[in-house]
C-alpha positions in Angstrom: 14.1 1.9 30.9 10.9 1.2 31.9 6.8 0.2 31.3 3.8 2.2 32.3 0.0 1.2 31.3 -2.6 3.4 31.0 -6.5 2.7 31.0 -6.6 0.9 28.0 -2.8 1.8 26.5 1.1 1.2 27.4 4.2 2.8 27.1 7.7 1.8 27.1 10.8 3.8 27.9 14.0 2.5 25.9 17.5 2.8 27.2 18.0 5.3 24.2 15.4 7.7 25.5 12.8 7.1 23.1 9.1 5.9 24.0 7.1 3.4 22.3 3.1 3.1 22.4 0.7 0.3 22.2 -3.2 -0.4 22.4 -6.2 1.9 22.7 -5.4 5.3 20.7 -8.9 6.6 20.6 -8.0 10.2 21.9 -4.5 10.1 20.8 -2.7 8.9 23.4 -0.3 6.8 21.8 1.2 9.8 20.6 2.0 8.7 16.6 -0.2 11.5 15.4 -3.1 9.0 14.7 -5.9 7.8 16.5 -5.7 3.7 14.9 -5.2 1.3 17.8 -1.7 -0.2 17.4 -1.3 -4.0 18.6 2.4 -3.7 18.2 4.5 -0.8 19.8 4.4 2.2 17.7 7.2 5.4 18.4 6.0 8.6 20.0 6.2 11.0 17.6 8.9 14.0 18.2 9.9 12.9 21.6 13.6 11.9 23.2 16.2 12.2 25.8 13.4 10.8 28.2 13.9 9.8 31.6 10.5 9.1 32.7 7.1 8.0 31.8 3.5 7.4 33.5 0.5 6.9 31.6 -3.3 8.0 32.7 -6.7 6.9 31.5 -6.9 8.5 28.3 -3.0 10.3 28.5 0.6 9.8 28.5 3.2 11.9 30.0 7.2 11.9 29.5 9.6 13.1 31.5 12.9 14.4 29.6 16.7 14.9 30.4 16.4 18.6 30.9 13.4 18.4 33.4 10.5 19.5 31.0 7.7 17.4 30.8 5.8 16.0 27.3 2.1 15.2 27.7 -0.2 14.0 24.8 -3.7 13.1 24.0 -6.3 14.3 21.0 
């Protein structure tokens, strides 16, 4: 589990693997294949078995079980 906040977005890693996505979504980078700002915690689209997550300005990045690594933004 754990929380990482972007430039204007954040991301939370559940115990269960998944990651959820709030705030700023201008260039996609809440990762719920739209670009509408979210208030509430939205699900990344297509993503589990994560371990790991950072967030950059205008990005988000996940790392998973098998040691591959998810990035996102529009």
């Amino acid at each position: 589990m754990g929380v990482a906040a972007g430039g204007a977005h954040s991301l939370a890693l559940k115990a269960d693997g998944t990651v959820w996505s709030w705030g700023i979504n201008t260039y996609g980078q809440l990762g719920n294949n739209t670009i509408a700002l979210s208030r509430t915690p939205v699900q990344v689209s297509n993503l589990s078995n994560v371990v790991a997550i950072t967030a950059g300005f205008q990005s988000s990045y996940a790392l998973k079980a098998d040691g591959t690594v998810s990035a996102w933004v529009q």
